[in-house]
PDB file of N, CA, C and O in Angstrom:
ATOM      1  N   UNK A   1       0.844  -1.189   0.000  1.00  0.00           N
ATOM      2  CA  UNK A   1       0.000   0.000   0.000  1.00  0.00           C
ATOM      3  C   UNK A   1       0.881   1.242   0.000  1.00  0.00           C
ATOM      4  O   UNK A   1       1.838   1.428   0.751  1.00  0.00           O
ATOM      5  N   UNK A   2       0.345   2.224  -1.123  1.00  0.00           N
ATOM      6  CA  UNK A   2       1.559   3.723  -1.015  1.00  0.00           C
ATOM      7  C   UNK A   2       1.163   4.311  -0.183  1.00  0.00           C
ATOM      8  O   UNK A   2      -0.048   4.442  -0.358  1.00  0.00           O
ATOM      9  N   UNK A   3       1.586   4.936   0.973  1.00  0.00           N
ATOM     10  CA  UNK A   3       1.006   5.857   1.752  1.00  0.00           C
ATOM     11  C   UNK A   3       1.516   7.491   1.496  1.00  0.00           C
ATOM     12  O   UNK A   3       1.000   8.384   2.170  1.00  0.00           O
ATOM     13  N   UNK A   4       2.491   7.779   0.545  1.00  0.00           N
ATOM     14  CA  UNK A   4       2.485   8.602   0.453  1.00  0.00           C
ATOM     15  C   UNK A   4       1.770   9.800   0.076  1.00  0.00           C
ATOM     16  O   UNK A   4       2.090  10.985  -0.026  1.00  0.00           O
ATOM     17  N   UNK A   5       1.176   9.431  -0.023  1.00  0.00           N
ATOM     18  CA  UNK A   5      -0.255  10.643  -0.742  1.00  0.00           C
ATOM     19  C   UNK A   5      -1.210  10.750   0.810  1.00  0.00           C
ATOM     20  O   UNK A   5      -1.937  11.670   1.186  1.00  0.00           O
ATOM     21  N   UNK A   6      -0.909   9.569   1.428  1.00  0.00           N
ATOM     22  CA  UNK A   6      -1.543   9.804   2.760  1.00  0.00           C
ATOM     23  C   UNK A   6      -0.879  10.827   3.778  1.00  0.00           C
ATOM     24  O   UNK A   6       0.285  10.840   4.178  1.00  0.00           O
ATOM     25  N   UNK A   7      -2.078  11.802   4.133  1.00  0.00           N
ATOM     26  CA  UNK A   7      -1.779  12.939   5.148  1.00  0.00           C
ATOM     27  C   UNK A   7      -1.425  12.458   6.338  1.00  0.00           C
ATOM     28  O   UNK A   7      -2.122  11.595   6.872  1.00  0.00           O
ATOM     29  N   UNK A   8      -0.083  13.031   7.043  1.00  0.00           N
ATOM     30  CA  UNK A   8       0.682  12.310   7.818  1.00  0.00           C
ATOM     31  C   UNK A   8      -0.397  12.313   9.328  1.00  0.00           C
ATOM     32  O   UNK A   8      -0.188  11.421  10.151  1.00  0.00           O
ATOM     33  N   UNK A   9      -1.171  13.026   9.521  1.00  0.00           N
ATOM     34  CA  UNK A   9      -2.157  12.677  10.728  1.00  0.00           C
ATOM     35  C   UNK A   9      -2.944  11.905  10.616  1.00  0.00           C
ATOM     36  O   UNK A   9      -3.539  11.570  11.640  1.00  0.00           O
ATOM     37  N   UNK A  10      -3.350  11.193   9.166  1.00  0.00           N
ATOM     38  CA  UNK A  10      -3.575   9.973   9.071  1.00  0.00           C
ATOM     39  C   UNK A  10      -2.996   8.088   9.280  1.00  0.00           C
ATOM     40  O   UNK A  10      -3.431   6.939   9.354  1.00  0.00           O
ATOM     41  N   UNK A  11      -1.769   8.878   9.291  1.00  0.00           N
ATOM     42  CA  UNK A  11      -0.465   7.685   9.169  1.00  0.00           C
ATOM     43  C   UNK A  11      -0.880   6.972  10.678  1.00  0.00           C
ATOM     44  O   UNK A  11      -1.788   7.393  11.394  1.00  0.00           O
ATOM     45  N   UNK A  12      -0.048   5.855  10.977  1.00  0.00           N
ATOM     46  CA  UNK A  12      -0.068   5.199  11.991  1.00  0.00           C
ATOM     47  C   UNK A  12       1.146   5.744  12.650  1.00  0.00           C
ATOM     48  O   UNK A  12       1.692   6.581  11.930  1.00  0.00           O
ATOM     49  N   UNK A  13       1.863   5.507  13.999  1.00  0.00           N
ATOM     50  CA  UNK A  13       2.702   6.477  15.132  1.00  0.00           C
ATOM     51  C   UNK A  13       3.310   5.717  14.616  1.00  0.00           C
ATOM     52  O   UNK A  13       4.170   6.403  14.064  1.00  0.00           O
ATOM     53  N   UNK A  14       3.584   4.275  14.272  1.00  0.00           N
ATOM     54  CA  UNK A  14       5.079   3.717  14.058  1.00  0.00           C
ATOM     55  C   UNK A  14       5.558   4.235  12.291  1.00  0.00           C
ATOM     56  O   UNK A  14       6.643   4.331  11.718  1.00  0.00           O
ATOM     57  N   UNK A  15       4.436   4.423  11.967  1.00  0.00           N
ATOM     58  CA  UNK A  15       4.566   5.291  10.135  1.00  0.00           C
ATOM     59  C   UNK A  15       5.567   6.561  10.653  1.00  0.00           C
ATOM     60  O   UNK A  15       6.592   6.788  10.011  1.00  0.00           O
ATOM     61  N   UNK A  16       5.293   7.218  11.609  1.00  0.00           N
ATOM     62  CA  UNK A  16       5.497   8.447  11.807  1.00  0.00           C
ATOM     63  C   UNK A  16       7.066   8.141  12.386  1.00  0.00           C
ATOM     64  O   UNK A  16       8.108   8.445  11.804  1.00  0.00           O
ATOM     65  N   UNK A  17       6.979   7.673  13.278  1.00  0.00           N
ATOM     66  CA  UNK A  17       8.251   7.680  13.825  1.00  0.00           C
ATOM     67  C   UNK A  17       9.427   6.697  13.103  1.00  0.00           C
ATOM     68  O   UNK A  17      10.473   6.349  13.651  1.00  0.00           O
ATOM     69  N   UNK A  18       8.983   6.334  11.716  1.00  0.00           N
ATOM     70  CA  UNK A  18       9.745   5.788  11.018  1.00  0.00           C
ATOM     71  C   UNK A  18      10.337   6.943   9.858  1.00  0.00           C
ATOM     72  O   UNK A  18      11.500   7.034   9.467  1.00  0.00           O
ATOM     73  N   UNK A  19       9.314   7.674   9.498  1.00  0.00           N
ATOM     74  CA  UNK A  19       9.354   9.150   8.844  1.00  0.00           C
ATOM     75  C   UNK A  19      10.440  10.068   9.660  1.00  0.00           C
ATOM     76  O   UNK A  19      11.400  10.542   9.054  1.00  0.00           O
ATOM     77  N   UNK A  20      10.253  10.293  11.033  1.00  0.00           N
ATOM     78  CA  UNK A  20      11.403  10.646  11.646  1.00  0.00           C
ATOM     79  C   UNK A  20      12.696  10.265  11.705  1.00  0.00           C
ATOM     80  O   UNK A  20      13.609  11.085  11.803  1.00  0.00           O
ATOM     81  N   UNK A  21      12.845   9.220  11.661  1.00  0.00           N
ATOM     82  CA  UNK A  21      13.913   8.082  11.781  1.00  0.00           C
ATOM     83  C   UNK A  21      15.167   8.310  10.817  1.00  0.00           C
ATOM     84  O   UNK A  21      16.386   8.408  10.956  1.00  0.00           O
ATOM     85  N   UNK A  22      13.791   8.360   9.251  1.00  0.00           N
ATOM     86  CA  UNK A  22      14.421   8.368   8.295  1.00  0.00           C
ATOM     87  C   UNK A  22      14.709  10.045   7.765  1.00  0.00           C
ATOM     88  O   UNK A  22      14.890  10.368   6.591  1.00  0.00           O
ATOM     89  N   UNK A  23      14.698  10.952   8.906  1.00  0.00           N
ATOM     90  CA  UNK A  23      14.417  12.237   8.638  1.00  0.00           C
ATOM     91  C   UNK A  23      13.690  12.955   7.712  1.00  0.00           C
ATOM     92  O   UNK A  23      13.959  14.062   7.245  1.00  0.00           O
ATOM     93  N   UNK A  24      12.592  12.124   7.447  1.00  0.00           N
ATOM     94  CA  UNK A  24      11.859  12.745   6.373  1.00  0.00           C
ATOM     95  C   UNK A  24      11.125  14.227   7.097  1.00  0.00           C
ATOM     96  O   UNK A  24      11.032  15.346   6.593  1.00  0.00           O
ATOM     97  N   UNK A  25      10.655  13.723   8.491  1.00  0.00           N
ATOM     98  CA  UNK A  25      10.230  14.776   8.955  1.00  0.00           C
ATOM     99  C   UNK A  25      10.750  14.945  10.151  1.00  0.00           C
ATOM    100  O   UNK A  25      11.512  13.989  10.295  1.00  0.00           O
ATOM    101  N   UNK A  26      10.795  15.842  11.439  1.00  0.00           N
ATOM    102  CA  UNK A  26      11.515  16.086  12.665  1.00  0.00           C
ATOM    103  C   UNK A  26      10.332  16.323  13.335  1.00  0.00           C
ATOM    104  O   UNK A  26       9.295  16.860  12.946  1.00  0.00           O
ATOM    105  N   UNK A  27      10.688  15.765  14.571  1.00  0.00           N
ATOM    106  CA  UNK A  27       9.669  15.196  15.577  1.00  0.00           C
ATOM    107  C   UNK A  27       8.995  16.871  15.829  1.00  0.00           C
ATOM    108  O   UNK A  27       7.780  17.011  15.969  1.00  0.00           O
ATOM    109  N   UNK A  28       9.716  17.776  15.854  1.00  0.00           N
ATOM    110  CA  UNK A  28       9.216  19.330  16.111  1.00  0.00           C
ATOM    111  C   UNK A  28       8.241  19.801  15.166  1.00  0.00           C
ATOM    112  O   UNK A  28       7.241  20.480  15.402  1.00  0.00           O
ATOM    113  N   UNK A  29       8.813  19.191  13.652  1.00  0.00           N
ATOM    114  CA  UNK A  29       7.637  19.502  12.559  1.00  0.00           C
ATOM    115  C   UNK A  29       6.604  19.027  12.909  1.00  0.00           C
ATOM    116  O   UNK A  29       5.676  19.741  13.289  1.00  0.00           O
ATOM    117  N   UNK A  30       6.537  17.830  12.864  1.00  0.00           N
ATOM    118  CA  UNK A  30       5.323  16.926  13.291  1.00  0.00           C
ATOM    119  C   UNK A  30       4.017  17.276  14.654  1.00  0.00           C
ATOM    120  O   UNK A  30       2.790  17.188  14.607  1.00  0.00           O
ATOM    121  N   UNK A  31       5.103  17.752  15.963  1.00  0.00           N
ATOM    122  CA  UNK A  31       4.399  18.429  16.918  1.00  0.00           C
ATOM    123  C   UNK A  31       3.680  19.869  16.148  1.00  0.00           C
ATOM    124  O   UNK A  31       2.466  20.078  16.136  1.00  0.00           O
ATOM    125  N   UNK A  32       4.443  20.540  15.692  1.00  0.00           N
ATOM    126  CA  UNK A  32       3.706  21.927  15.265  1.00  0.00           C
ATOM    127  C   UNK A  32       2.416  21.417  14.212  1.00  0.00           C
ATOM    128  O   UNK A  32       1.278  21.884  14.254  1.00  0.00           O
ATOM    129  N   UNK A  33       2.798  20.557  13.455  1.00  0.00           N
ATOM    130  CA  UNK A  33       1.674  20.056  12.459  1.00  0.00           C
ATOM    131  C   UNK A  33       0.337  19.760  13.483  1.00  0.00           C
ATOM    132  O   UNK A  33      -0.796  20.091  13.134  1.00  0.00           O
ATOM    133  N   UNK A  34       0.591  19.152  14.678  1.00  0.00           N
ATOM    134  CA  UNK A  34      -0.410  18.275  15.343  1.00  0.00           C
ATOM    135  C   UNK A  34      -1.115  19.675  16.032  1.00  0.00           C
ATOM    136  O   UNK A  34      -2.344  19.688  15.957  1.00  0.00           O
ATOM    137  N   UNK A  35      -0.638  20.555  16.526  1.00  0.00           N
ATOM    138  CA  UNK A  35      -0.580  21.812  17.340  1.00  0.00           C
ATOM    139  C   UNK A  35      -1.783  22.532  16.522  1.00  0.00           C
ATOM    140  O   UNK A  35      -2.830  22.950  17.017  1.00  0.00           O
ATOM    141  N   UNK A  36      -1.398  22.582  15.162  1.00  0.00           N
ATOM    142  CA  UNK A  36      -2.084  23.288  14.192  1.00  0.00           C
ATOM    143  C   UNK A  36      -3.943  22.858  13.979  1.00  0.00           C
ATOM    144  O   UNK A  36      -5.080  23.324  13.898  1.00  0.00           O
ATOM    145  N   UNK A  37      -3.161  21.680  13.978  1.00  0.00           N
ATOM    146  CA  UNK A  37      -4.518  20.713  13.713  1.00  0.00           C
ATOM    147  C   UNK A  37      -5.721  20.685  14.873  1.00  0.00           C
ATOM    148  O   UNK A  37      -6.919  20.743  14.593  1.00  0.00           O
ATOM    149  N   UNK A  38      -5.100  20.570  16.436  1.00  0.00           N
ATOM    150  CA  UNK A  38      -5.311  20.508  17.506  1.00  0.00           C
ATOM    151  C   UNK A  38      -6.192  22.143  17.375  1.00  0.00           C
ATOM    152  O   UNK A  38      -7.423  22.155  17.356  1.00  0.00           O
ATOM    153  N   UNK A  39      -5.430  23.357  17.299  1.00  0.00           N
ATOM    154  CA  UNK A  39      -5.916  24.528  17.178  1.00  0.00           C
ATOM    155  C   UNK A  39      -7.214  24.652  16.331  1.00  0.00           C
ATOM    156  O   UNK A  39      -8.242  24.970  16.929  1.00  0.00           O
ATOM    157  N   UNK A  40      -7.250  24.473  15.252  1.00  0.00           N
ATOM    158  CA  UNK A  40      -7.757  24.081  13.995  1.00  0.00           C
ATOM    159  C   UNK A  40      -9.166  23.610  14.561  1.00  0.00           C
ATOM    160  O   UNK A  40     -10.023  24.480  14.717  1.00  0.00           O
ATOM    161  N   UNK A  41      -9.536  21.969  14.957  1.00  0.00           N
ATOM    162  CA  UNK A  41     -10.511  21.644  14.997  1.00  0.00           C
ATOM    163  C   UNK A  41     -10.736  21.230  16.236  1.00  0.00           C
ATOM    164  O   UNK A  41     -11.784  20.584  16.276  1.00  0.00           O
ATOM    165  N   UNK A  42     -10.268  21.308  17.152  1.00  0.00           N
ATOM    166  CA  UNK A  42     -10.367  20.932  18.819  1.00  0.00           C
ATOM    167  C   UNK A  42     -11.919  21.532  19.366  1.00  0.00           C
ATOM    168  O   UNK A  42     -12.910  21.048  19.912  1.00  0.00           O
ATOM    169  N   UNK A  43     -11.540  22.699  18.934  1.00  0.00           N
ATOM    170  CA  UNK A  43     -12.788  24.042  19.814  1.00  0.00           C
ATOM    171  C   UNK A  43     -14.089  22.852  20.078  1.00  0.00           C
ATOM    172  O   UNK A  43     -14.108  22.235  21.143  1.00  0.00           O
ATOM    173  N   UNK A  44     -14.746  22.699  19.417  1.00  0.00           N
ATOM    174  CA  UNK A  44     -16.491  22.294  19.630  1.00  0.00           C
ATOM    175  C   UNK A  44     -15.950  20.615  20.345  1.00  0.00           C
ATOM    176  O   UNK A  44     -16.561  20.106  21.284  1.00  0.00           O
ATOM    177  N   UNK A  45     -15.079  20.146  19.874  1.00  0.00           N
ATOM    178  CA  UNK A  45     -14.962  18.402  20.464  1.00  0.00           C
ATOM    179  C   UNK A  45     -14.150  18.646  21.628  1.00  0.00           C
ATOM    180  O   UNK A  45     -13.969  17.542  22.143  1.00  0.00           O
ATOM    181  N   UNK A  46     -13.569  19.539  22.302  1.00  0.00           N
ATOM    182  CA  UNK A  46     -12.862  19.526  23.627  1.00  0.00           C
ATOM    183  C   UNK A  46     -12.257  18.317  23.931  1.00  0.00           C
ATOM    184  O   UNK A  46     -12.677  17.852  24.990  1.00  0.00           O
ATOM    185  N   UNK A  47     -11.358  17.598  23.335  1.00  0.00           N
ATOM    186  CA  UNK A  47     -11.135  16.771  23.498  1.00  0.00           C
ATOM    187  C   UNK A  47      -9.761  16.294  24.048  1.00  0.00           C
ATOM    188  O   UNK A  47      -9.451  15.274  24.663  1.00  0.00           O
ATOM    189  N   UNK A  48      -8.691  17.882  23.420  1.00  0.00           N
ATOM    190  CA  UNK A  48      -7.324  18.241  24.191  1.00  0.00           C
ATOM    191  C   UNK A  48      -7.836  19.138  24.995  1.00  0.00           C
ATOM    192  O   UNK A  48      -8.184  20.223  24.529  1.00  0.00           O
ATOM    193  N   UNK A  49      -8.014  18.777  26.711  1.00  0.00           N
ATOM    194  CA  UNK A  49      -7.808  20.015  27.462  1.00  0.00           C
ATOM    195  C   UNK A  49      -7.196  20.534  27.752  1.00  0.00           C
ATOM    196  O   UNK A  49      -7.470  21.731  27.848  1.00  0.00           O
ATOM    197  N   UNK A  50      -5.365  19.878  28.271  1.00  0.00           N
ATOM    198  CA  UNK A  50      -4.670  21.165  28.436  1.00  0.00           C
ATOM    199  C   UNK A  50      -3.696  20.626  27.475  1.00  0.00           C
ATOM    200  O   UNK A  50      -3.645  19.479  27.032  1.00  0.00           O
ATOM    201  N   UNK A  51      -2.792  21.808  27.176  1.00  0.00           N
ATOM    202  CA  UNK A  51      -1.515  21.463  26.337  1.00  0.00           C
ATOM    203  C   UNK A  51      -1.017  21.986  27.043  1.00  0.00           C
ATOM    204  O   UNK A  51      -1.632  22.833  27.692  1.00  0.00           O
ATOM    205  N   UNK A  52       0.633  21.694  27.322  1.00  0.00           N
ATOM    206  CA  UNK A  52       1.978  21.911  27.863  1.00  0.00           C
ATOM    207  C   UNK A  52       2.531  21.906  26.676  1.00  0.00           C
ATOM    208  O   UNK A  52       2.883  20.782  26.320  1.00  0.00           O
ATOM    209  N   UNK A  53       2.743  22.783  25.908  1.00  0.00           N
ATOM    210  CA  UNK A  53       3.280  22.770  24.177  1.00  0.00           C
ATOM    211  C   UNK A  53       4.930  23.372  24.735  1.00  0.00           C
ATOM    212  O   UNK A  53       5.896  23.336  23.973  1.00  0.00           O
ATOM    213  N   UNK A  54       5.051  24.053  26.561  1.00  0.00           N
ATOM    214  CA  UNK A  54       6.633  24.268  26.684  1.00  0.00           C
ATOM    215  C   UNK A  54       7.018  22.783  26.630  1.00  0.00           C
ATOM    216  O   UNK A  54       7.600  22.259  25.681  1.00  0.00           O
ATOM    217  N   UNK A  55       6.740  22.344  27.429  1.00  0.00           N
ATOM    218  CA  UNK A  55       7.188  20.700  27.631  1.00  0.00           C
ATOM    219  C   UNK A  55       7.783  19.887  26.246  1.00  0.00           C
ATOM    220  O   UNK A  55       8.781  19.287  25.846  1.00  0.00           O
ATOM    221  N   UNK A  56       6.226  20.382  25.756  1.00  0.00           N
ATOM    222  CA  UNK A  56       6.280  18.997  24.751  1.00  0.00           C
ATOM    223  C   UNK A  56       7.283  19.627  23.147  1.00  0.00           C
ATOM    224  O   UNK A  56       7.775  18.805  22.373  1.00  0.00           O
ATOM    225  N   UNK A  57       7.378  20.749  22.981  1.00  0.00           N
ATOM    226  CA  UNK A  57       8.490  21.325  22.057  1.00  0.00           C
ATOM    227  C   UNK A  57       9.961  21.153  22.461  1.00  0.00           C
ATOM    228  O   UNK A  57      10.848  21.028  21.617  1.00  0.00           O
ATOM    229  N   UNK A  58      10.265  21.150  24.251  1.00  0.00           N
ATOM    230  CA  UNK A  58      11.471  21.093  24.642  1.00  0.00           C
ATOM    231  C   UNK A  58      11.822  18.882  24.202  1.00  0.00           C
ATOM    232  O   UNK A  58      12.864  18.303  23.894  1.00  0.00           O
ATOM    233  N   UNK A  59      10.409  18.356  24.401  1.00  0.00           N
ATOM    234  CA  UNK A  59      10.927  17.068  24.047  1.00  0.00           C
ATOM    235  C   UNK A  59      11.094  16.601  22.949  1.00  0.00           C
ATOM    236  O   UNK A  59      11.710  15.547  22.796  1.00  0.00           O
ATOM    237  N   UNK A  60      10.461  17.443  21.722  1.00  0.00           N
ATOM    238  CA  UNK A  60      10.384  17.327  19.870  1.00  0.00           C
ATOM    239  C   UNK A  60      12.024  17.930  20.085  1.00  0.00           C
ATOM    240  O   UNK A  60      12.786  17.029  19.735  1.00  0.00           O
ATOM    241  N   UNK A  61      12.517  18.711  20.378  1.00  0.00           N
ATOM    242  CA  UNK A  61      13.687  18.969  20.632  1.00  0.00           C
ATOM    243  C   UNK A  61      14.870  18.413  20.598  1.00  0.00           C
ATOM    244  O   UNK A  61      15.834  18.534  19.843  1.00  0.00           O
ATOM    245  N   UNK A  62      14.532  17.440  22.043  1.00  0.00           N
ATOM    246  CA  UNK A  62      15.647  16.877  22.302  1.00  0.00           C
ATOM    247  C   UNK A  62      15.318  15.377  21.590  1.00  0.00           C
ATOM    248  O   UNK A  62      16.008  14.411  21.917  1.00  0.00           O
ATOM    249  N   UNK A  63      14.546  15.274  20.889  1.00  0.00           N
ATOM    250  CA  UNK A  63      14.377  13.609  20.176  1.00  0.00           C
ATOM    251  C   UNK A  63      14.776  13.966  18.586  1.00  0.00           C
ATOM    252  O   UNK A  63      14.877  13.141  17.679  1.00  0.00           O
ATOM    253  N   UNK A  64      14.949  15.225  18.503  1.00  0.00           N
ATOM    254  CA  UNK A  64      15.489  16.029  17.048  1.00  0.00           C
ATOM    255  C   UNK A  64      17.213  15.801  17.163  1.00  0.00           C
ATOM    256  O   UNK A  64      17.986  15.426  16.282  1.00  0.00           O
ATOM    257  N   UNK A  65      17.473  16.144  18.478  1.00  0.00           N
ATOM    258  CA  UNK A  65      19.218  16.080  18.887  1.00  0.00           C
ATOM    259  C   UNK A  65      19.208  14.892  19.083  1.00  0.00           C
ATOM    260  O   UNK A  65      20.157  14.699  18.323  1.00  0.00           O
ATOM    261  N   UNK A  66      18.940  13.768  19.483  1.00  0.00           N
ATOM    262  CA  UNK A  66      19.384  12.318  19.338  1.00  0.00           C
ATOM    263  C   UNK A  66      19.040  11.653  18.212  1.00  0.00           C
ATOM    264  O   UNK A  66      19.612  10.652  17.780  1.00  0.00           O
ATOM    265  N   UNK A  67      17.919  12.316  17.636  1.00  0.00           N
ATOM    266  CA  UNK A  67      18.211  11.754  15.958  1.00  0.00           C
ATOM    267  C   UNK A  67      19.157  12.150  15.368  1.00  0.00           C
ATOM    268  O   UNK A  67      19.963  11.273  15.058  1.00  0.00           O
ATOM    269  N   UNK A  68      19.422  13.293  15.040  1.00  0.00           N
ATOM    270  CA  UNK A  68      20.885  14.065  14.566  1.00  0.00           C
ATOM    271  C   UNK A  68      21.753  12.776  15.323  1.00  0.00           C
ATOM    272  O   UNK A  68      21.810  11.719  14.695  1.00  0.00           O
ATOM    273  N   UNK A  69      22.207  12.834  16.230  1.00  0.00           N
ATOM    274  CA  UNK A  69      23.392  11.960  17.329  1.00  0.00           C
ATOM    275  C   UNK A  69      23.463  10.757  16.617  1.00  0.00           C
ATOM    276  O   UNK A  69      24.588  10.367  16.306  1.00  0.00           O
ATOM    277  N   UNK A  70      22.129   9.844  16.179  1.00  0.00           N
ATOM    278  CA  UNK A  70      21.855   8.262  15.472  1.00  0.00           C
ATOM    279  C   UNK A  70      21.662   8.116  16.954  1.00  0.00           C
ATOM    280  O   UNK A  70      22.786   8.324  17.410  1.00  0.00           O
ATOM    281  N   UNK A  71      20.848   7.872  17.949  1.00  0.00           N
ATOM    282  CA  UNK A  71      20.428   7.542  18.716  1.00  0.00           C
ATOM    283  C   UNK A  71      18.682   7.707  18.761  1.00  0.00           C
ATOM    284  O   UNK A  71      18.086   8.510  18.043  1.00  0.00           O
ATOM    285  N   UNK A  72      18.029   6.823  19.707  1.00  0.00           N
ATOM    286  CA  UNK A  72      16.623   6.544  19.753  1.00  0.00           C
ATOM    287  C   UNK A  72      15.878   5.973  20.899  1.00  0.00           C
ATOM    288  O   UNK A  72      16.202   4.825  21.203  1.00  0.00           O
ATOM    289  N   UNK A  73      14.694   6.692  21.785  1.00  0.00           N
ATOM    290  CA  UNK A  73      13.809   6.419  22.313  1.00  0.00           C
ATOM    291  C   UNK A  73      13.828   5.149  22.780  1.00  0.00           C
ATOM    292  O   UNK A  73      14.203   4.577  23.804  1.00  0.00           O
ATOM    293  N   UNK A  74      12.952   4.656  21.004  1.00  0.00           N
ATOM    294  CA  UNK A  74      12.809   3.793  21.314  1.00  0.00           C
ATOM    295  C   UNK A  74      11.798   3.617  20.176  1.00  0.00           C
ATOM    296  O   UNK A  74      11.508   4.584  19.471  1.00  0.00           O
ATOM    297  N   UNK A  75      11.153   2.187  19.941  1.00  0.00           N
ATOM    298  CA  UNK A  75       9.561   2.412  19.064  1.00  0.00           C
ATOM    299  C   UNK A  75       9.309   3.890  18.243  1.00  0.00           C
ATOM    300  O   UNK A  75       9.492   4.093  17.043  1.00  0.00           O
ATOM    301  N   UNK A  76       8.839   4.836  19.257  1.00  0.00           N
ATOM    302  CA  UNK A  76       7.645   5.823  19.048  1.00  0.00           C
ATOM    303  C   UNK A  76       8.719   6.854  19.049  1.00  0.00           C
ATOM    304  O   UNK A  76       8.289   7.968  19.347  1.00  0.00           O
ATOM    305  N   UNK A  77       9.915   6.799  18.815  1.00  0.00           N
ATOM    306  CA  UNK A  77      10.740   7.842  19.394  1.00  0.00           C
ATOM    307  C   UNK A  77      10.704   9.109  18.507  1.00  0.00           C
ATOM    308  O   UNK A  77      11.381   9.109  17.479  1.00  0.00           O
ATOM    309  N   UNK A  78      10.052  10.058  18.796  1.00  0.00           N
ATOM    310  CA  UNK A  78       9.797  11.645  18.064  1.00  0.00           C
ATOM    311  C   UNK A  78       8.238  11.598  18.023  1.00  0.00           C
ATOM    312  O   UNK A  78       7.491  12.462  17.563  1.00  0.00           O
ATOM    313  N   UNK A  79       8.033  10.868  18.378  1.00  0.00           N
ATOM    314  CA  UNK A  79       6.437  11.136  17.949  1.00  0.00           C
ATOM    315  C   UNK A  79       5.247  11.437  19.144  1.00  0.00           C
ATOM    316  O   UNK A  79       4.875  10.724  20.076  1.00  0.00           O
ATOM    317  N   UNK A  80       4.818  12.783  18.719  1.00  0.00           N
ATOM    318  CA  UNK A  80       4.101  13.628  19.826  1.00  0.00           C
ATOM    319  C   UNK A  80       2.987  12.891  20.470  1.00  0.00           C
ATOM    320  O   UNK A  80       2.334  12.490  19.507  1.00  0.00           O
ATOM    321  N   UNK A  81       2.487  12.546  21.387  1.00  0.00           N
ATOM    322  CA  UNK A  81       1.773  12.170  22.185  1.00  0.00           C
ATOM    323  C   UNK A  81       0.648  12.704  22.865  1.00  0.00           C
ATOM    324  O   UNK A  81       0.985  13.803  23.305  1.00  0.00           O
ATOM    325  N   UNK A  82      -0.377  12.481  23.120  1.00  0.00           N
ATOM    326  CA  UNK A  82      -0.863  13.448  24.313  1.00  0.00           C
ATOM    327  C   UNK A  82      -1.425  12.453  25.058  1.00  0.00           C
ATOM    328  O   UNK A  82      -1.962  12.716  26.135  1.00  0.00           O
TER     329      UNK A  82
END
């Protein structure tokens, strides 16, 4: 199956954090993408109540510097969570 034509908030977390891996995208892009989205259509479904976006940018961060390094998490490693 191509998934490339598939929109990456559609992808599955191990899609994603394989996309990271392979630096296609950086775990920070990906958070701001989700951020956007979150902003975007959250309002009426309340469904993120709080964000810590200091937190969670300082950890897209530092999973950006151990990818750079060739080091890893683990599994899911760069990929934003809530």
């Amino acid at each position: 199956m191509d998934t490339s034509e598939t929109p990456i908030h559609h992808r599955s977390a191990t899609e994603q954090a394989a996309m990271i891996a392979a630096r296609e995208i950086s775990s920070r892009e990906l958070l701001d993408l989700d951020v956007e989205r979150i902003e975007r259509l959250d309002g009426p479904v309340n469904a993120v109540v709080t964000l810590d976006l200091e937190r969670a940018r300082a950890a897209a961060d530092a999973a950006d510097a151990a990818t750079a390094a060739g080091t890893s998490t683990g599994a899911l490693h760069g990929v934003p969570i809530t």
